[in-house]
C-alpha positions in Angstrom: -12.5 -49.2 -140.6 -9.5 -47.6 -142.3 -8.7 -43.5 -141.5 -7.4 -41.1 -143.9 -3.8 -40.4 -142.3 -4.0 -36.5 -140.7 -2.0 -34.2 -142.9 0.9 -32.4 -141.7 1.4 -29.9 -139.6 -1.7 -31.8 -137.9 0.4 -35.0 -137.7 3.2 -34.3 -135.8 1.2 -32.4 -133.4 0.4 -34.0 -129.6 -3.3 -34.4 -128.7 -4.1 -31.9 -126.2 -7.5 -31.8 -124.6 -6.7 -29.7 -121.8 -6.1 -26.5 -125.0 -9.8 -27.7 -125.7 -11.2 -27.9 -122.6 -9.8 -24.5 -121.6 -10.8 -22.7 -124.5 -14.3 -24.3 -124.6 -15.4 -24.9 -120.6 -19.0 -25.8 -120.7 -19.0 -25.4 -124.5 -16.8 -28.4 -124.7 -19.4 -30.8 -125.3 -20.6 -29.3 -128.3 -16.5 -28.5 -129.4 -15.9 -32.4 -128.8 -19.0 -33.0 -130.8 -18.1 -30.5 -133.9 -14.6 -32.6 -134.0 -15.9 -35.9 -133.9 -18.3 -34.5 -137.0 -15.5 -33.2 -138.6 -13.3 -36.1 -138.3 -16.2 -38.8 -139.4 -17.0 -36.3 -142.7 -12.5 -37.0 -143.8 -12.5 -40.1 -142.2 -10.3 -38.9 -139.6 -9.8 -41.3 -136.5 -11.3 -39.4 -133.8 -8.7 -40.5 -131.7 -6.4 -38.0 -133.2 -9.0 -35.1 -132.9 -7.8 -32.9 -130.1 -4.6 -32.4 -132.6 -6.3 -30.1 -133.9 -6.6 -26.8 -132.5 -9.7 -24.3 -131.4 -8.3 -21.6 -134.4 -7.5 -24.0 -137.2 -10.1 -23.8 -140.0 -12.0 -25.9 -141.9 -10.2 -24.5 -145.0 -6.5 -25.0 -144.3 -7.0 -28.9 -143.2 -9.4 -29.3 -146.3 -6.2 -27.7 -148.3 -3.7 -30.1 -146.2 -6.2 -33.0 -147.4 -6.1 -31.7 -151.2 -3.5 -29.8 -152.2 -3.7 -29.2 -155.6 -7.9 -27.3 -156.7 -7.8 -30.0 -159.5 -8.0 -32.8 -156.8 -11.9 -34.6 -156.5 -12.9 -34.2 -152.8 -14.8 -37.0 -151.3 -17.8 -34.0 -150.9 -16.7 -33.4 -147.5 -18.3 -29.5 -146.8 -21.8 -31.2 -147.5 -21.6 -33.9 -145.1 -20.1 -31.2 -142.5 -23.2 -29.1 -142.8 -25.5 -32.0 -143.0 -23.9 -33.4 -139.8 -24.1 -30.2 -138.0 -27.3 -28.7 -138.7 -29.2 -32.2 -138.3 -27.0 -32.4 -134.6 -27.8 -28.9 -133.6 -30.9 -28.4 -135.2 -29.9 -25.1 -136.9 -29.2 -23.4 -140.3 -25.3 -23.3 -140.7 -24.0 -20.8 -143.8 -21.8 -23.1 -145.8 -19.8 -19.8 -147.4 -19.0 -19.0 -144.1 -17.2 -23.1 -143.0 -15.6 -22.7 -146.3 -14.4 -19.1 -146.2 -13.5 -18.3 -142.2 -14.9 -21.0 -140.1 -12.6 -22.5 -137.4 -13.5 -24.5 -134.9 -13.9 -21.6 -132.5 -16.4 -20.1 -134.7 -18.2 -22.9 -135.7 -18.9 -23.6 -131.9 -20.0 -19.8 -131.5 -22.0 -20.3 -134.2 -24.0 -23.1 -132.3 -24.0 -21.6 -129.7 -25.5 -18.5 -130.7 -28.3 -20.5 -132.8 -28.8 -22.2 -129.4 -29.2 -18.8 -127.4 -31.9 -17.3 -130.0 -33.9 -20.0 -129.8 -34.0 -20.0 -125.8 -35.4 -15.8 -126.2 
């Protein structure tokens, strides 16, 4: 399979699980899962996912991907929610992954979905 290269400043950055697994602790399941999602939806290798970071959001890497608003994405955002909601079994606000969302709240925002369904 041939990856889309990372886009910089997410290139030249080192992997680094352990920022992940901190930030995440038993969440990091579900965090490793959101990246994998997000890396399979721009065809990221998922080898490089833990160069992003827990606060990067979904809109800055979709800008580093296509720079210019007159640039056809490959429908990305649709795949993301698909992926997510179909993996979590919840309802996921797409204004939200395309206005705030970073990875930090996207996992909260599982999470959450995950604690209201346990009451």
């Amino acid at each position: 399979m041939k990856y889309q290269v990372l886009p910089e400043p997410f290139a030249c950055r080192l992997p680094n699980i352990q920022l992940w697994q901190d930030s995440f602790g038993d969440d990091f399941g579900v965090a490793d899962r959101v990246l994998c999602i997000f890396c399979d939806a721009f065809m990221f290798d998922e080898e490089e996912r833990f160069k992003f970071e827990p606060d990067d959001t979904v809109m800055a890497i979709y800008r580093a991907v296509y720079p210019s608003r007159w640039t056809p994405d490959s429908l990305e955002y649709p795949f993301i929610i698909d992926a997510l909601e179909k993996e979590f079994d919840f309802r996921f606000n797409p204004i939200k992954l395309e206005k705030i969302a970073s990875f930090r709240q996207i996992v909260a925002e599982i999470k959450d979905a995950q604690h209201g369904r346990r009451h």
